[in-house]
C-alpha positions as CSV (number, residue, x, y, z in Angstrom):
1,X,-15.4,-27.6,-29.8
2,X,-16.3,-29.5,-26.9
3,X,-14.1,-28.2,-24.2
4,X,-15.6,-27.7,-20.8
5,X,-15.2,-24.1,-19.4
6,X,-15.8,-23.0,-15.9
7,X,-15.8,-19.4,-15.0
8,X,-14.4,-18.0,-12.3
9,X,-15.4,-13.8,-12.1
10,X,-13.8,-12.5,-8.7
11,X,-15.7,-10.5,-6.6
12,X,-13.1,-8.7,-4.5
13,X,-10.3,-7.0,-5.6
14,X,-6.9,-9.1,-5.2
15,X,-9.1,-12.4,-5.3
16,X,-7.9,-13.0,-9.0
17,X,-4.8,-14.8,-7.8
18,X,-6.7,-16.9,-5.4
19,X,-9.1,-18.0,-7.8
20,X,-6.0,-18.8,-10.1
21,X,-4.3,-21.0,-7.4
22,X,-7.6,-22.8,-6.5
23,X,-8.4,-23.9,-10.1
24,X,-4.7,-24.7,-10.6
25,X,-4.6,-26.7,-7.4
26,X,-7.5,-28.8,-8.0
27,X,-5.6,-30.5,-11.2
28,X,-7.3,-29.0,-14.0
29,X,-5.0,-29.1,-16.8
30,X,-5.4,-24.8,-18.2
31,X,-6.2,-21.9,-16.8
32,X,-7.4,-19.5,-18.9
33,X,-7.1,-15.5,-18.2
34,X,-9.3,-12.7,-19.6
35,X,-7.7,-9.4,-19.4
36,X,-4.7,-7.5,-20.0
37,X,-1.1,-7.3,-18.4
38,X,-2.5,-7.1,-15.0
39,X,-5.0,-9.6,-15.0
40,X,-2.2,-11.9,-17.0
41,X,0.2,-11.0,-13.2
42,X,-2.3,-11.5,-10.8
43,X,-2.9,-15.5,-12.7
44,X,0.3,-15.8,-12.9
45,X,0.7,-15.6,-9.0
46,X,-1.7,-17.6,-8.6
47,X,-0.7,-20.9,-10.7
48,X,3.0,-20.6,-9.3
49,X,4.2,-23.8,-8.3
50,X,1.3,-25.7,-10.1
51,X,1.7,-27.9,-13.4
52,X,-0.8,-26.4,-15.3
53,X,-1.1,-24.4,-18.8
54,X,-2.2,-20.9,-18.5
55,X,-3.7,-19.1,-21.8
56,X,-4.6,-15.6,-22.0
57,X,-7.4,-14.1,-24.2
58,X,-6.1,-10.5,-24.2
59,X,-8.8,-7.4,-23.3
60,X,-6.4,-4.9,-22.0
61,X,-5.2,-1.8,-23.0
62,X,-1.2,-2.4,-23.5
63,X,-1.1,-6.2,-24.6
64,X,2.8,-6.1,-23.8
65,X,2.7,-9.9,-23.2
66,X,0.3,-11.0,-26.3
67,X,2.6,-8.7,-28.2
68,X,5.7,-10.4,-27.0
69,X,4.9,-13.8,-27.4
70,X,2.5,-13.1,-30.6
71,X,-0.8,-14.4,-29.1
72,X,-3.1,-13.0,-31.6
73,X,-5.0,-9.6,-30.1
74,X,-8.0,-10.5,-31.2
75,X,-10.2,-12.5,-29.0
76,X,-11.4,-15.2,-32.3
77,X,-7.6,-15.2,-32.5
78,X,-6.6,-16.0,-29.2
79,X,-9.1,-18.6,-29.2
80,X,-7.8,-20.2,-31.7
81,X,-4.5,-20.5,-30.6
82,X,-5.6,-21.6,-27.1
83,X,-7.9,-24.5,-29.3
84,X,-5.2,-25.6,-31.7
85,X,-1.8,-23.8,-30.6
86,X,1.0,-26.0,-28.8
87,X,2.1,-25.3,-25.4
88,X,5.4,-23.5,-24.8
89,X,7.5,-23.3,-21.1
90,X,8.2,-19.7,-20.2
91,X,11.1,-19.0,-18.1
92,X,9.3,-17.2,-14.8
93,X,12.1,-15.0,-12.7
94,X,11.4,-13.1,-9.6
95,X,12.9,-10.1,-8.6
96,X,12.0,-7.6,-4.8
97,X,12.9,-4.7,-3.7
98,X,14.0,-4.9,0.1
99,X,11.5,-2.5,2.0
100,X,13.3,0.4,3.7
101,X,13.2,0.6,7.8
């Protein structure tokens, strides 16, 4: 529906999140994630701080956030929600757990 997609496959584990903040940095306007509840955290991570949309076309195995927000599970469904939906803001909280010494 002419939209220009570039992919972005990582090639080490825990360089998701980099990829994520280098595509959100360079002022693209989405960033979409393929994957499941993990993949959707380590994104996350990565567009913190950035003013960017972030869609998710769901493969896992869970789905807790597609089933909480009611993206669609399938992928012709999440496409075309990410093609015609509407943007929401999602309320992103932080919580730790101080290390022991």
């Amino acid at each position: 529906q002419g939209h220009e997609v570039e992919l972005l496959v990582p090639q080490a584990k825990g360089q998701m999140s980099e990829l994520a903040r280098q595509a959100a940095a360079s002022g693209i306007p989405r960033v979409i994630a393929v994957g499941g509840d993990g993949t959707l955290n380590a994104v996350v991570n990565g567009v913190l701080g950035h003013n960017v949309e972030l869609g998710l076309i769901s493969l896992g195995m869970v789905n807790v956030w597609v089933r909480c927000t009611g993206i669609p599970l399938t992928v012709a469904g999440a496409l075309e929600v990410l093609a015609s939906g509407v943007p929401r803001p999602v309320r992103i909280d932080f919580t730790w757990t101080p290390l022991e010494s």
